[in-house]
C-alpha positions as CSV (number, residue, x, y, z in Angstrom):
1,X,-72.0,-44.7,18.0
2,X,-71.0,-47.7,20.0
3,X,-73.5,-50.2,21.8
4,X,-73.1,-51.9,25.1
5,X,-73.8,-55.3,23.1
6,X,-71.0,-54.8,20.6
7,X,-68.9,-53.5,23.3
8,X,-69.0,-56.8,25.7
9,X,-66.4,-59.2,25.5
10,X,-66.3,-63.2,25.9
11,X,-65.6,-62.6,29.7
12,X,-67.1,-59.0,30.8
13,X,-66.4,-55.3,29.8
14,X,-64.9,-52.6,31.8
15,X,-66.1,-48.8,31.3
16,X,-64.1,-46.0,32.0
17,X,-64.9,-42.6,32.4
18,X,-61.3,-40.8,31.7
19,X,-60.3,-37.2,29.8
20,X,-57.5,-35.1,28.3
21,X,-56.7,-32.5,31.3
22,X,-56.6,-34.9,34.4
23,X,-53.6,-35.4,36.1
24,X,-55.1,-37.9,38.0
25,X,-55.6,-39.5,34.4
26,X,-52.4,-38.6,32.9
27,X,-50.5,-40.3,35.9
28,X,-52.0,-43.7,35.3
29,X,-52.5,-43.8,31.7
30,X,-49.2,-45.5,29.9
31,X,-50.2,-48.3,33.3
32,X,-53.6,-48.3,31.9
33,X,-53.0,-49.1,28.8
34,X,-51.0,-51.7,29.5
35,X,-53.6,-53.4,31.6
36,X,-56.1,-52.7,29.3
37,X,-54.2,-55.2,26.5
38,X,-53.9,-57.2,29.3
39,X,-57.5,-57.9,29.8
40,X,-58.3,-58.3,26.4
41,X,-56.2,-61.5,27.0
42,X,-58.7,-62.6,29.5
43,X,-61.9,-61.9,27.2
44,X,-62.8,-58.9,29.0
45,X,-63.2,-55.4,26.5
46,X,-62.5,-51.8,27.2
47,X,-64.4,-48.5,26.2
48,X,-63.2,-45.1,27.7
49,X,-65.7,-42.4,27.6
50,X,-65.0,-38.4,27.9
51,X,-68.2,-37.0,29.3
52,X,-66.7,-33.1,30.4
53,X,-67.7,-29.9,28.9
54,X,-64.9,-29.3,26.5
55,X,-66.0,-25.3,26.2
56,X,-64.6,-24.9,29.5
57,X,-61.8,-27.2,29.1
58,X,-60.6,-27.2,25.6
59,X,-57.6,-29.9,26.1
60,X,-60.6,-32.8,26.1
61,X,-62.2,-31.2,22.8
62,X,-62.8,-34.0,20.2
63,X,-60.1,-33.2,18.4
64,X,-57.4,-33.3,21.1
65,X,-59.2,-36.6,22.0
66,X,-58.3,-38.2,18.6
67,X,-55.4,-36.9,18.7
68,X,-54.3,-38.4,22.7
69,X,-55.8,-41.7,21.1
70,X,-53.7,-41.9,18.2
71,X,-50.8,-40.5,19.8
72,X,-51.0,-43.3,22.4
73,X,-52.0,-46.4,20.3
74,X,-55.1,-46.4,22.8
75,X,-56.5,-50.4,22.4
76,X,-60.0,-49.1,23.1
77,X,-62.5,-46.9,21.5
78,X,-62.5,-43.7,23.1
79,X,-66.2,-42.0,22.7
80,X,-67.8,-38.8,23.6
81,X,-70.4,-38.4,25.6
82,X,-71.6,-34.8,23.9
83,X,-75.1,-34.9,26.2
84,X,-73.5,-36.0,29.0
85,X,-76.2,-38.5,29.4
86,X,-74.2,-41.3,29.3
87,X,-71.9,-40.2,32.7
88,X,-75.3,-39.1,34.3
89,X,-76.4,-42.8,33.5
90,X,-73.8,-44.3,35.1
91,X,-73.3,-42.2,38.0
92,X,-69.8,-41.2,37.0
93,X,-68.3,-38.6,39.2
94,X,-64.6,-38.1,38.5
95,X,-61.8,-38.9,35.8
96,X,-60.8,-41.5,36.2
97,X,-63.9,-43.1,37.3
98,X,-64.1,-47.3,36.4
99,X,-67.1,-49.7,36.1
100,X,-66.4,-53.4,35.5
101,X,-69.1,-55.4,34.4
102,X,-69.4,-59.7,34.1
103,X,-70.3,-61.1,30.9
104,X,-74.3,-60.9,32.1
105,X,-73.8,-57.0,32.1
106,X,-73.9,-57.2,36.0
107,X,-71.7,-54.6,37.5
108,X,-69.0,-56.3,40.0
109,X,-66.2,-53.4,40.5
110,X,-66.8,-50.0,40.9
111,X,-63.2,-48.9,42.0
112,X,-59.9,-47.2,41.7
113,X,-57.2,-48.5,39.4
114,X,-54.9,-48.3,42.2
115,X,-53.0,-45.9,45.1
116,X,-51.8,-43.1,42.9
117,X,-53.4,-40.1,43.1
118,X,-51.6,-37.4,40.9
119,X,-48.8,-39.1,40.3
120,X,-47.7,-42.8,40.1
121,X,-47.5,-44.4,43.9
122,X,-44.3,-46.6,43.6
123,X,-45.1,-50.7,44.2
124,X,-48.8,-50.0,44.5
125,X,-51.3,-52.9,44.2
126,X,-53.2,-53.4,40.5
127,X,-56.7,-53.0,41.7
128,X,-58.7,-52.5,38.8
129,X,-55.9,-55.2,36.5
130,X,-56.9,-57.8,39.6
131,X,-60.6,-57.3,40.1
132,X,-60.7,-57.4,36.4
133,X,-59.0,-60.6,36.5
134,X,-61.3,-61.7,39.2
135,X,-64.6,-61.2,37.1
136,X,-63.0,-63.0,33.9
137,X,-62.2,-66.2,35.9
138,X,-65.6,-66.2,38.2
139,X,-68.3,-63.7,37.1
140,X,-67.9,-61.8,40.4
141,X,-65.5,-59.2,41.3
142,X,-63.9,-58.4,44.8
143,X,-65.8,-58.0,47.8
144,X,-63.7,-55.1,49.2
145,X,-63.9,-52.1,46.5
146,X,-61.6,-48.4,47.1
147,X,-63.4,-45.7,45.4
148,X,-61.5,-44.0,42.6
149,X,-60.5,-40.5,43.2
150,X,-59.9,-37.6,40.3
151,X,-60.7,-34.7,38.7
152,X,-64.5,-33.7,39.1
153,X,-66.9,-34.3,35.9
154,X,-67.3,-31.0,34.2
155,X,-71.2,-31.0,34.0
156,X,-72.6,-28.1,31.5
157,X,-74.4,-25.3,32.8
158,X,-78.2,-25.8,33.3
C-alpha cells in the first residue's frame, strides 16, 4: 500500500497509469524512465499504476509486473490497482495515461508524454518531461494540454 502523502515530492508528483502488453507503453518506456530520474532532480515523484484485468491479459499479471520492474531498474513504485478503483478514481482511460499534480495535490497536466504513438516519433517534443518541468518551477502546468493516446483500460466484467 502506497499513500498519495508519502507519494508527493518537494515540488509535485506525477501519476501514471501504464501496463505490461501496451505497445503504446513499450514504445516510450526506456524515454520514460529517463525522464522520470529526471524529475526526481526537480523534487517532483513518480508512481505508475497497472489497473487492467490481468485474467484477460496475463503479460500485466503481478508477477510479470515485478518482473518488467526489476528487469528495467524502474525508479518508481509500480502498484496494482486489483479493484480497479483507483483508475475509476482518476478517470484513467488508456495506457499510458499521465496526471501531474503541484505540490498542493492540484492537478495541472493531464497529457501525452509526447507524439509517438506505437512506436518512437523521431525529434518529437518532451511534453510530459516539460510540463513537468513547468509545475516544479511555478506550481502550474501548461495551458495547452494533448491528450494521451493508448491501449484501452481493461475494466473487469460487471
Amino acid at each position: 500500500m502506497v499513500s498519495l502523502d508519502e507519494s508527493m515530492g518537494k515540488n509535485g508528483l506525477l501519476v501514471m497509469f501504464i501496463c505490461n502488453h501496451c505497445p503504446y507503453v513499450k514504445a516510450i518506456l526506456p524515454r520514460l524512465i529517463n525522464d522520470v530520474r529526471a524529475l526526481q532532480t526537480l523534487g517532483i515523484n513518480t508512481v505508475a499504476i497497472m489497473s487492467n484485468d490481468p485474467s484477460e491479459y496475463p503479460e500485466d499479471s503481478f508477477e510479470n509486473m515485478q518482473k518488467i520492474a526489476e528487469d528495467m531498474a524502474f525508479p518508481f513504485p509500480y502498484l496494482l490497482d486489483d479493484t480497479q478503483e483507483v483508475a475509476k478514481a482518476y478517470g484513467a482511460v488508456c495506457t499510458p495515461d499521465f496526471f501531474g499534480f503541484n505540490n498542493q495535490f492540484q492537478l495541472q497536466y493531464r497529457g501525452r508524454f509526447d507524439e509517438s504513438r506505437k512506436e518512437t516519433a523521431p525529434h518529437s517534443t518532451r511534453d510530459l518531461l516539460h510540463a513537468m518541468k513547468q509545475i516544479a518551477e511555478t506550481g502550474q502546468g501548461p495551458r495547452e494540454q494533448i491528450a494521451s493516446i493508448g491501449c484501452s483500460i481493461k475494466w473487469r466484467e460487471p
